[in-house]
Every structure is written in C-alpha cells, then in structure tokens.
C-alpha angles and dihedrals in degrees: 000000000000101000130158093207118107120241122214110250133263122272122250128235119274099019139112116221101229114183116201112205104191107198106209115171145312130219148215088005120185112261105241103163086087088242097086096274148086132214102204135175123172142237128224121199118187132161088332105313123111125201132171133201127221136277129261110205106237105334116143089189101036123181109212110165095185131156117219122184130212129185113228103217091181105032085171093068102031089115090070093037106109117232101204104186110186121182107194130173110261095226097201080088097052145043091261119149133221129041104268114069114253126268120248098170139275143236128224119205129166120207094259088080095064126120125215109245115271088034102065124113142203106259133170126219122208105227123259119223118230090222157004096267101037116111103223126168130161136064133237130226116216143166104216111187141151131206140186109232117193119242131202111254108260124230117258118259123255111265102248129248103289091247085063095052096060127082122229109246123245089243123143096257087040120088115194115234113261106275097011112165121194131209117194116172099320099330132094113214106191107216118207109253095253094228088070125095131203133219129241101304111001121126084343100293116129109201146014127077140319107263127230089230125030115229119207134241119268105283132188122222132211114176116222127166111274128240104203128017135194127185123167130158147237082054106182124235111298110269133187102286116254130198132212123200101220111198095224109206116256087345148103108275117266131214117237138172143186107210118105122203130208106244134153093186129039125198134174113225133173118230135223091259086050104258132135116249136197109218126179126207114212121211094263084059095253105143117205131184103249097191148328124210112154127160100214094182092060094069106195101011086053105142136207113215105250141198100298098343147011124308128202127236097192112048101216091049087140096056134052124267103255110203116216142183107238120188117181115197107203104170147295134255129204098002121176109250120313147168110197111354124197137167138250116205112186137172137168100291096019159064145173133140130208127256115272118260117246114211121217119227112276093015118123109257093201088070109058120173117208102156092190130156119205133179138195136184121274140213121182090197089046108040098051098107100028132108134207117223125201123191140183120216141174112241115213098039093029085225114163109247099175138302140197133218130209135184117239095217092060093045108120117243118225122208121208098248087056115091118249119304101256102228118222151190124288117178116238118249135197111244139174092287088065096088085154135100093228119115119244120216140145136057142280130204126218147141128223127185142133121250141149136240088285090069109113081232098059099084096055099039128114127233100187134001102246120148102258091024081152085085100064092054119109109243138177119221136196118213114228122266105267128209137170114239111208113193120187113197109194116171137322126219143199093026116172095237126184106261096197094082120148108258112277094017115137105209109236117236128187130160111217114215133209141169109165112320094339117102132186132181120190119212133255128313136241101237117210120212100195092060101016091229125132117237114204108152089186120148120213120186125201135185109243123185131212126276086059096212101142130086130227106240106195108190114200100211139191122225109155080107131050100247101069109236115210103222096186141317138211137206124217125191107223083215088075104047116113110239115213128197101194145037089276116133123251130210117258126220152228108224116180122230127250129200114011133170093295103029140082122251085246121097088237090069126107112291111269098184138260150271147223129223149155108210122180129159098229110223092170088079141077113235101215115223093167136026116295099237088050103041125128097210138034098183123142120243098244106077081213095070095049123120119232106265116259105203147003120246125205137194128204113196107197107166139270138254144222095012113176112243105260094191151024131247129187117313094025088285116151119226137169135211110194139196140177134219125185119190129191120156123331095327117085128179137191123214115219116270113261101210132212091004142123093187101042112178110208100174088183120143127199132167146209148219106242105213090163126011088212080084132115135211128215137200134178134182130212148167116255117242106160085068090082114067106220105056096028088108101044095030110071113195107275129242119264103170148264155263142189119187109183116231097229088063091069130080127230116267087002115133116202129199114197147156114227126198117252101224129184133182113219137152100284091039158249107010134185111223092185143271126311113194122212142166114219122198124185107190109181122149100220097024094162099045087049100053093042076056095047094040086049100061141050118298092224132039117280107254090066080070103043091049102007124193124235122243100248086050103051083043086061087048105048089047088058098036085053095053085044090059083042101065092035095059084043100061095050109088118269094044116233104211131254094228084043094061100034087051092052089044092046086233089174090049077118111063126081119278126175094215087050091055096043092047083044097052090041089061090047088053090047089056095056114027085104086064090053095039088058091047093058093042094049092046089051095052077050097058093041092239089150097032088190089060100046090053097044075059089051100048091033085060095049103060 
C-alpha cells in the first residue's frame, strides 16, 4: 500500500521498546461527587497492561505528574497499538452514588502518535465522551514517548529431552497435541487439536460435537512479502469466519466480512489450492488460518476479508489488466570493431533505438553496457504472426554489427507474483540488413517477455528514445513538511542611532524580516526617551519547510531619512528554533546585533545593540496549500497530534476521450501528449505520457491514506511539453483540464466508474477539452461513526481557533506555502512543474474573475428569493389583486 504517512522505525537486537506516558495534569473537570468537585485520578490501558494514578482528593484542576511505564511486546506493530486513557471520580471521597466510579471522559491514541524520546512534547486532549448521552468537559495534558532500552544476551536454553524433539507423526493411532504446528523444511502444516470433534461434514470428520472454536484444515504456508496490511485492535474472540457478498456500484463484487481475529501479527501466505490466506501468528508462536474468502470467479480483482473490510489481493484491481511487450538490454560481448554502439528495437507499430555507448579511454570497445528496459504495446490478435527484431550498430560509420530476431507468439508471459525474467546471452547473426562486407561476431543479453502495468519494470521503462524521455515516466511525489514560523519582535536597545536629527523629529525604526523569498517589514516603533529602546510587540508569521536549513535574517533599519541606514542585523538557524504543539508560552530572548552602520559584518565587530524576540515553529497548525473548502488534508503539523486513518482511498486512472489537439507536429498535423496528475494530501502522482494520442488509456491505480472524509481530491490532466528537448525551457506542459470528486459523496466499499467532463476557462469562455474516465473506491470500516465524529468537530485543528489567523494574512500564507510546494516538486527528477503544481493547488483562486462574481450573485439570489417571494406576495394581498386571498388574511388575522 502507497501511503504518505511515516512509519516508526524498526526495533534493534537485543533491545526491549519501553513508552513513558507522563500524566501531567487536567483541567476544568466536571464536578461528579454531588458537592461541586471531583477527585480524579486516570487509567491508563496499553497493550494489555493497565496502570492508575493516583487520586487527588477534590480538585477539579489536579496536577499529577506522574510516569508511568509500559513494555511493547510487538514493537513492529506498536503504530497500530491503542493507547485508551480514562480519568474517572473516585467516589470513596464524595456522596456519589452507585457502585462504579463515576466517568469523567477518556482519550484514544494510537502509537503513531508517539513521539522518540527527547522529541516529545506537553499536549492537552481534549476528553472523549463514552457516549452519546455522557456529559463530559476538561481536557487533559499529557508526554507521551517510547524509547529502545539495551538487554544483556541471554543464555541459550538447554536442548530438551530428545522425546520431546521429535514430533509425533500424523499416523491413524497417533493424535497431534492440541495446537501442534509443524515445520518441515520452510513450510508450516496446522494440525487440528485431537480433543475436538467435528460435525457431519466438516474437515472430513463425520460425527461428534460441534466445537467452541473452530479449528482450521491442514494448510500449507508459504511466507511472501504483503501488499496490503491491516492491523486494528480490540479485536473480539475468534469466530467461524463469515463472508458477505457486498454489490459494489458500477464494479467488479467484493468480498467482505465482518469477523474480526486477535492478532498481534498479521502475515499474507499463499496456500496449497492457491489462495491467498490470511494467518496469524500468536505470541506463543501457534499460526491459524484467520479467514478465507477468496472469489475465485473475479480473476484479478479477487479480495481477502480484512480487518474491517475487504482487502484486495491484486492491486489494480480498479483498472484493466494492459498487456505490454517489455524488452530489457542489458550489454554485448565480443563485438567486431566498433566506436558507440547502440541498439534498434523494432516490431511491427514501433521503433526506438537506445543511446550510443561512449567508451572511456582505455576501456575495451568490444564489452558496452546499456542496462535499458523498453515497452511497447501488445495485441495477442495482432501480434500472432509478428516478430520483434534487435540490432547492434556502430554509430558514427552505421555499420551492422548483429542482430536477433524473436517471434512474438513464443515470447514467455510473466505474471506479477514471478521474480524478475533472468536475462540471458544470443548470439549475434548476420540478416538481410547486413549489406556490408564486415564480419559480424559476439553476443548480445537481453531479456524479452510480456507483462502488464503491474510488472516492477514497468516504472522505469521507456516507451520511445526521445531525448528527455524521463519525463513520460509515471512517478509518485511527497510535498515538503510544512511549519509556521511566529516571530515576535518586541523592542531593541542600545541602537546607535544618528544623533543630528531636525527638533521634534521621532526617528523611525523598522526591522525588516526575511527567511528565503518571503519578506516582512513591521511597522513603526514606539520610541522611549527615558531608556532610548524601540517597542514594537508585532508578530510576523512565515512558512518554513523541512529540512530547516535556512536561516531567519532580521535587518534593524533606519528610514527617518531618505537614504535608508542599516543599524544591525542577526542571523538565526531554523534548526534552533524550539517547535510547540500546543498554545504554551515560550521564552523569549536577547540576541545581540551584528553589522551596523560603523561595524564590520564579523562578530568581532563594536557592539550595535541588541534585540529582543520570541521565535517557535508552530506544529499545532495546518499550513494551507489549497482553499479551504477544497483541501485534501486538515492534519496538524506535529505527527504527535494526528488521528488514526479511517479508510483507504483508491484511484483508478483509466484514460480520457475526445482531447483537443494542444500542439503541432510535422506536416501541420495536431497531436497530444497527455498526462495525468492526481493530488490528496501531501502525496501527488503523475500517470505515463500517452503520446500522440486523443484517447489515451493510463490504466494506472494508486491509493491513499483517508485522515477526514470532509477532504477533497483532485486530479488534473496536461500535454507534455518538457519531453521534447528544444522547447522544454521556454514551453511549459498545457493545460487539459480538471476535476475534484469529495470524499463524503462517496459510499463505503462502492466503486464508481465515470466519465468526467475536461473545462477550461479561456478568453472566449468556458471549453470542454474532452472526458477523463476514473473508478473511485472509498473503503472505510465505520463510515458512518467516523463522519458523525468528523462533522462534529472543527474543520480545522484547534489552535486556528486559539490564535487564529486573518484572512488577509492566511491568503498571504497559502500563496507562499504554495510557491514553496512548487519548487520542491520542481527540484525531484523527473521535475513536476510549477504550473503543474500551482494549477492543481488553484494558486490564482484568488484573483477576479466575471464568471466567479455572477455565479457568486446568482447563489445570494437563491438564498433569498424566499425574502423577495414573501414580499410580493405580501404587497399583492395589499393591493387586493386576488381578492379571495386577501379575505381568507384577513380573516385568517382576525381570528
């Protein structure tokens, strides 16, 4: 599974995973004792471990500050462990009635909210309620972090007796122990527990009872690396596995069911009948089948019943399989003399050739190396009787140096789960191309097969040789970590001001602030005359991207005068500023000046002054890249402050129809080579380029992490430009058009196969560039709990309501954090534009637009056309135009 989100890192040898949750305090509790107080004290339940604090005797706002310690026993998993943190009355200090203390809220966290120690953080939750009905109020403050502490080696255990080595045999007078698990050479057979009977016709038995737990057939286990996994928690006691046929929506079925397994591991195996089976391994090492449900009448978009939902085997089980023609050139052996080799592949539709090989001086020019990987498109009707034919040729002189010819109908196929075709050695042969005299001799490796755009090859293969064929390739991109950066300037002292001003003239003092290509300059300061220092109190806030390797550079100017005097400057590492989560204050600084109008730019200079600030990164807020009511995420900056995902979204890319031709080829031809590109929250990706082509088919599946379903994604499609060398510098890629589809429109485990329409606004208005066609699918196991939550809280995180932003302000913002994505995504390779990305981002929403304001003006006359439509109706009674109705008011009134 594609996903943007980080994982914790793997524990070392030797080394036992510890988390420290430090509860600090809580405040503004609900009093429960029935005398306007509380004595709380708070659980805390992890991985099975339950510990309690202790109880502070009516305090409505107690202050613990207490450490309390918990053992990981699966630190691979610990992302998907849930942290449940209750605080609850003790009710031995009140009048309280009942027998159960009484509830005061709770907090769920999950471990990927950890933080490593040294980086963690004070943050306050707000509490949960338990139900709909519970009154809960308060918050509670906690420092959640985890740790890897080192053991001594333990000494091996003694080998057992050598009875108890050897494994009973499955004969008919031998029973297997109950949970026996056998290993023989790599596999793992379960053996049924012997004191269970079977009814009529399960796993061939034929009588006894019904047991308690069903046990599963003998399967056989072959470990291979998952796809997809899926790991929750409070899982219930195992059942007999149950499947539910699910009636997708314009889409292949999907197998769903509604068990749920304890497991604190979760692997993917492969069986003996060639399904795919889920098997869990318990923490005493037994392995059980935990359900098979597999359609074997769907093929490729065959599921397993996960955890919750559905999970898919294939993963392009939205699209359809696309067959291609791959052909991998490795190198050459033995070749005649020779000065740049290179390689032509041709079939039946196409050609390219590869790029020649430059030797190095003193390397062997009989041995080049060109490890490429090419495809081409493939028709089983059409490419029965074909052939594909590879040659070798010197570059400078075209001289035939060998060739080899293959045909297409013997040419192996290679499924996704088979390891990678080996290539291997063909000896090179003289044809009817070699109209020279010269000899031909050596060898030449390669590789052939047929695939589809599940083959690991096909990412990095070419379809063509043009020159900047990188820029066809389908990639996937990461935007850049974004903070807010608040700087709070408050005064200077001790500036060496000019002391030949004109009488009753206030010097005017700004500090000019930049950090990249954002500048800010604060206004003017409040000089005071007893102490000669500068107040300003201003805050200025910037968007700063990880890594922080910039620095803040603050300049203290001058401008009484015209000519604007520099009375110091300072330079701040982003690196060291503090980060905050949360609304607590930070300490604020003296930092001396540097470099004013009589020193040097050295800190050995004369002093200049000095300046105070108060500088934090700010990871309680969102830093906005789109429009808010358009935006694909919502998190918070801090990783510690994100929610558990709730669903998996894919994306099924098929192709598109009808597109207007965007360039020119030879002969005054049009032509357009189209791309796609799809964005939701920080992850983008980019389809191939389907060249030459106004029906382009992508078939190309990705998927994405759901943190809200209030989110929006986006995709866009354009014609490549930066392929073509010449004008890939002056051209940048055209517009095609886009699309936006919200994520609460859409049903849980629906998939849904559309055409949209491709609009673009231009001069002489609204055009349609043509259809895209997509499958959506929304899998998320409590769709409709999760979005009551989502709906139910603040759209955005909580400190934009704490110390909100203005709206000019987080304008200003947006715009920079936007250019900031921009050249990010324009420095990876390939490059993804910057038109690209501020097109996809809608960096000119802001601009006027005529359409904008009448669409605007027609929804404010939709609102209250109900106002006007009372009015008329009021001022017609009044001039007695339906004399009936105006009685029957009257009447009406009277009574």
């Amino acid at each position: 599974m594609t996903t943007s989100s980080q994982q914790l890192p793997p524990q070392l040898p030797n080394t036992v995973r510890k988390v420290i949750v430090e509860v600090v305090d809580a405040r503004d509790l609900l009093p429960k004792d029935g005398q306007g107080s509380s004595s709380p004290y708070v659980i805390v339940d992890f991985d099975g471990q339950k510990k309690k604090t202790s109880t502070k005797y009516r305090d409505l706002n107690p202050v613990w500050n207490e450490a309390l310690e918990f053992t990981v026993s699966d630190p691979d998993n610990m992302d998907v462990e849930e942290l449940e943190i209750e605080v609850c009355n003790d009710k031995r200090f009140g009048n309280g009635s009942g027998r159960k203390n009484h509830f005061l809220g709770r907090v769920k966290l999950y471990g990927s909210q950890f933080a490593k120690r040294g980086e963690e953080g004070l943050v306050y939750f707000p509490l949960e309620k338990k139900s709909v009905f519970s009154w809960i109020r308060g918050e509670i403050g906690l420092r959640i972090y985890y740790y890897d502490e080192i053991v001594e080696d333990q000494p091996p255990p003694e080998d057992p007796p050598p009875q108890q080595q050897q494994q009973p045999s499955q004969t008919e007078d031998t029973k297997p122990t109950p949970g026996l698990v056998v290993v023989e050479e790599g596999r793992i057979f379960e053996v049924p527990p012997a004191h269970m009977e079977y009814p009529h016709g399960v796993n061939g038995y034929t009588h006894g009872a019904a047991p308690c737990y069903p046990s599963s057939p003998v399967v056989v286990v072959e470990e291979s690396s998952p796809d997809v996994v899926h790991v929750h928690e409070e899982l219930p006691t195992p059942a007999k596995p149950t499947a539910m046929p699910m009636q997708p929506h314009m889409a292949p079925g999907i197998s769903v069911s509604e068990e749920h397994f304890p497991v604190p591991e979760v692997r993917k195996m492969q069986s003996s009948r060639g399904e795919r089976v889920r098997v869990l391994k318990r923490p005493n090492g037994d392995y059980s089948p935990r359900e098979i449900v597999c359609n074997k009448t769907q093929g490729d978009n065959a599921t397993v019943a996960g955890v919750g939902g559905a999970e898919k085997i294939h993963p392009y089980g939205l699209v359809e399989p696309m067959h291609y023609l791959f052909v991998k050139i490795v190198k050459a052996r033995r070749l005649a003399p020779n000065e740049a080799p290179y390689v032509k592949i041709r079939t039946s539709n196409d050609y390219v050739k590869t790029k020649p090989t430059i030797y190095r001086p003193g390397e062997p020019t009989d041995s080049p190396e060109w490890g490429k990987v090419f495809y081409f498109g493939y028709n089983k009707q059409e490419s029965a009787n074909a052939t594909l034919e590879i040659s070798v040729w010197d570059s400078p002189t075209e001289n035939f140096l060998g060739g080899v010819c293959f045909d297409l109908s013997d040419v192996p196929v290679r499924e996704s789960p088979d390891s990678p075709l080996a290539p291997q050695w063909y000896r090179l042969e003289s044809g009817a191309v070699d109209q020279n005299s010269h000899s031909v001799s050596g060898d030449i490796q390669l590789a052939v097969w047929i695939g589809t755009q599940n083959d690991d090859a096909f990412s990095e293969a070419m379809s063509s040789d043009a020159p900047y064929v990188a820029h066809t390739r389908s990639k996937v991109y990461q935007s850049p970590k974004l903070w807010y950066l608040r700087l709070t300037i408050i005064e200077a002292q001790d500036l060496q001001i000019a002391p030949n001003l004109p009488p009753l003239t206030v010097p005017e003092i700004r500090v000019k602030a930049q950090l990249g290509f954002q500048s800010v300059r604060s206004r003017r300061g409040n000089m005071n005359n007893h102490s000669m220092s500068v107040h300003w109190n201003e805050d200025v806030i910037f968007v700063a991207g990880e890594p922080l390797e910039d620095s803040l550079i603050l300049l203290v100017e001058d401008r009484t005068n015209k000519d604007v005097s520099l009375l110091g400057h300072v330079m701040i590492p982003l690196i060291s500023i503090e980060q905050r989560i949360d609304e607590r204050r930070v300490a604020s600084k003296w930092i001396g000046l540097e470099g004013g109008a009589g020193g040097g730019g050295g800190g050995g200079g004369p002093y200049c002054g000095r300046i105070h600030l108060r500088l934090c990164l700010e990871g309680g807020y969102h830093v906005l890249d789109e429009a808010a009511h358009v935006c694909s995420d919502f998190r918070p900056t801090a990783k510690q402050l994100w929610k558990p995902p709730i669903g998996i979204l894919e994306l099924g890319i098929l192709g598109a129809c009808g597109l207007l031709p965007m360039k020119n080829k030879g002969g005054g031809k049009g032509s357009t080579d189209a791309y796609c590109v799809a964005k939701y929250g920080k992850k983008w990706v980019r389809t191939r380029t389907v060249m030459d082509s106004f029906d382009p088919r992508w078939n190309e599946q990705y998927t994405w992490q759901v943190y809200d379903p209030c989110t929006v994604l986006t995709v866009g499609v354009f014609d490549n430009w930066r392929m073509f060398a010449d004008v890939s510098e002056d051209k940048p890629d055209s517009r095609i058009g886009k699309i936006r589809i919200r994520i609460s429109m859409l049903e849980s485990n629906k998939v849904y196969t559309n055409s949209y329409p491709l609009l673009i606004l231009t001069r002489m208005g609204l055009k349609k560039m043509g259809e895209i066609e997509l499958a959506v699918r929304f899998a998320c196991p409590s769709l409709l709990p999760d979005t009551c939550s989502a709906y139910g809280q603040p759209l955005l995180p909580r400190m934009h309501y704490l110390r909100p932003l203005g709206v000019a302000q987080q304008e200003a913002l947006r715009g920079a954090a936007t250019k900031m994505v921009a050249q990010w995504l324009a420095r990876s390779e390939p490059p993804l534009g910057q038109e690209v990305v501020k097109y996809m981002l809608d960096a000119d929403s802001n601009t006027w637009s005529m359409r904008k304001s009448k669409a605007n003006w027609f929804r404010i006359v939709a609102v209250l056309a109900w106002a006007v439509g009372l009015a008329k109706w009021l001022d017609n009674i009044r001039r007695w135009k339906n004399p009936v109705t105006t009685v029957l008011v009257h009447v009406l009134y009277l009574v």
